[in-house]
KERO-901285 format. One record per residue (C-alpha): residue number from 1; residue in three letters; x, y, z. Coordinates in steps of 0.1 Angstrom, whole numbers. Example, Ala and Ser with C-alpha at 12.3 -4.5 7.8 and 13.67 -1.06 7.14 Angstrom:
<kolros>
<k=1, r=ALA, u=123, v=-45, w=78>
<k=2, r=SER, u=137, v=-11, w=71>
</kolros>
This chain:
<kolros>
<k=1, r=UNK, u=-196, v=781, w=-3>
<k=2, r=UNK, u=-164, v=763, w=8>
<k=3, r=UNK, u=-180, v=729, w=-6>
<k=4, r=UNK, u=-189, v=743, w=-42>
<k=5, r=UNK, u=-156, v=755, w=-48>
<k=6, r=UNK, u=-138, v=723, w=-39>
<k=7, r=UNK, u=-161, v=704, w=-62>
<k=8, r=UNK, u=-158, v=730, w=-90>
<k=9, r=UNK, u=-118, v=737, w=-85>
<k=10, r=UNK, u=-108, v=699, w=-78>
<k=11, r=UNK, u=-135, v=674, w=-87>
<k=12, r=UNK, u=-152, v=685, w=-116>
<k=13, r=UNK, u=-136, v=678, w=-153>
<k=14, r=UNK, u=-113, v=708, w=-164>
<k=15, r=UNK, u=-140, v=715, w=-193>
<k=16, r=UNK, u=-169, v=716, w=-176>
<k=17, r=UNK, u=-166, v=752, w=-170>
<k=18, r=UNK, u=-149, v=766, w=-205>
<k=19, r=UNK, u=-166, v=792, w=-230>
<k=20, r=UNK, u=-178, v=755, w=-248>
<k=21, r=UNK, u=-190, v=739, w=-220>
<k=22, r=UNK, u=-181, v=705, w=-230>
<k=23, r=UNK, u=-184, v=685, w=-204>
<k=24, r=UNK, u=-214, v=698, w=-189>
<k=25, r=UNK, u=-231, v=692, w=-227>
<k=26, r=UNK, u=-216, v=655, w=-222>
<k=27, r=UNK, u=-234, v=655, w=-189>
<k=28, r=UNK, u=-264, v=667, w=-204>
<k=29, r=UNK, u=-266, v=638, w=-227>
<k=30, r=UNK, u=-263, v=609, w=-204>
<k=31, r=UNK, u=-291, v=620, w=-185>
<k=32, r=UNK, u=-309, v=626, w=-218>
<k=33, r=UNK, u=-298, v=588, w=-224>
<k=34, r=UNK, u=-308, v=574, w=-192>
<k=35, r=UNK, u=-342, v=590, w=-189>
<k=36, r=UNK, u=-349, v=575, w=-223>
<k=37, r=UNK, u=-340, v=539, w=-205>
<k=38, r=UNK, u=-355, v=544, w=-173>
<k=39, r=UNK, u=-385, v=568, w=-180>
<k=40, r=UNK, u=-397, v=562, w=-213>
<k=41, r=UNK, u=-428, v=579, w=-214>
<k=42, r=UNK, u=-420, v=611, w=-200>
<k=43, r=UNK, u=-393, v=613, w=-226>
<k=44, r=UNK, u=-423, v=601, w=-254>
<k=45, r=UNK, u=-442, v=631, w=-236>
<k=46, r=UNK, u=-418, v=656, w=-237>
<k=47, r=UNK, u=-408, v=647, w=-271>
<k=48, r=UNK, u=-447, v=653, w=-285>
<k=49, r=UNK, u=-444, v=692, w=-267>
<k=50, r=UNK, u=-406, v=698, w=-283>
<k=51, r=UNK, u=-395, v=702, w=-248>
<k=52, r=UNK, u=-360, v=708, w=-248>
<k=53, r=UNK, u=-347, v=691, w=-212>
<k=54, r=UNK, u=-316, v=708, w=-213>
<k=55, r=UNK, u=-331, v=741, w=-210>
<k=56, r=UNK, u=-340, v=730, w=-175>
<k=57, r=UNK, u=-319, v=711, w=-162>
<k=58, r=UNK, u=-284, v=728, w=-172>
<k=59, r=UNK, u=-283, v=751, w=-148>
<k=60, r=UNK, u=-288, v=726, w=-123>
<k=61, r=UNK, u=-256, v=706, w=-135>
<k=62, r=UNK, u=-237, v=739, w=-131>
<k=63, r=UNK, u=-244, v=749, w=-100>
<k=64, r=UNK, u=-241, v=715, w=-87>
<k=65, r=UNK, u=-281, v=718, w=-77>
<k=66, r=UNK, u=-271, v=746, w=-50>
<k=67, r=UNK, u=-301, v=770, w=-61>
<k=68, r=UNK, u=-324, v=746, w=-64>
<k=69, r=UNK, u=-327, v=724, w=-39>
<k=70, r=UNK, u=-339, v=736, w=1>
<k=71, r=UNK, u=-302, v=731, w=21>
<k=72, r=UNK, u=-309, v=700, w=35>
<k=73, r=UNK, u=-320, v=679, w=8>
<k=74, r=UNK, u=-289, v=694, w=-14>
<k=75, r=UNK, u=-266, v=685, w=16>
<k=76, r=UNK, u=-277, v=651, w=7>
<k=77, r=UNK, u=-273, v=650, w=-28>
<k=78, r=UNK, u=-236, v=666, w=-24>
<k=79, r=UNK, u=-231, v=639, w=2>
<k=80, r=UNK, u=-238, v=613, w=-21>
<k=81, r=UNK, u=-223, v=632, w=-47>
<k=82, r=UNK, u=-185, v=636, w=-25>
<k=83, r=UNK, u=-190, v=597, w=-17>
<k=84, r=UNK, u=-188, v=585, w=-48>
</kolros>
């Protein structure tokens, strides 16, 4: 609990958590950008079906993947995450 407040309070931009969510809409866009470089066909694919990949994967940016990752794998990503 500890951890998530220290990267919400002290790493995180200051917008990230406003009432216009900014930031995390900035965030949402580079990975948008970078799937479309790295993974072009699941982008192609999930372009024909008008899936929207922000509606899954916002919450995830929120809560800094704490409820959707089993503890020890998300212990990894927030290491990696607090190294950089």
């Amino acid at each position: 609990f500890w951890c998530l407040v220290a990267i919400v309070e002290t790493i995180m931009p200051t917008d990230y958590y406003s009432n216009t969510l900014t930031a995390s809409q900035v965030d949402q866009r580079v990975l948008q950008d970078l799937l479309s470089e790295k993974l072009p066909r699941l982008m192609a694919h999930l372009g024909q079906h008008h899936v929207d990949l922000s509606l899954i994967t916002f919450n995830w940016f929120l809560v800094v993947f704490a409820d959707s990752l089993i503890s020890n794998i998300l212990l990894r990503v927030w290491d990696a995450f607090l190294y950089e």
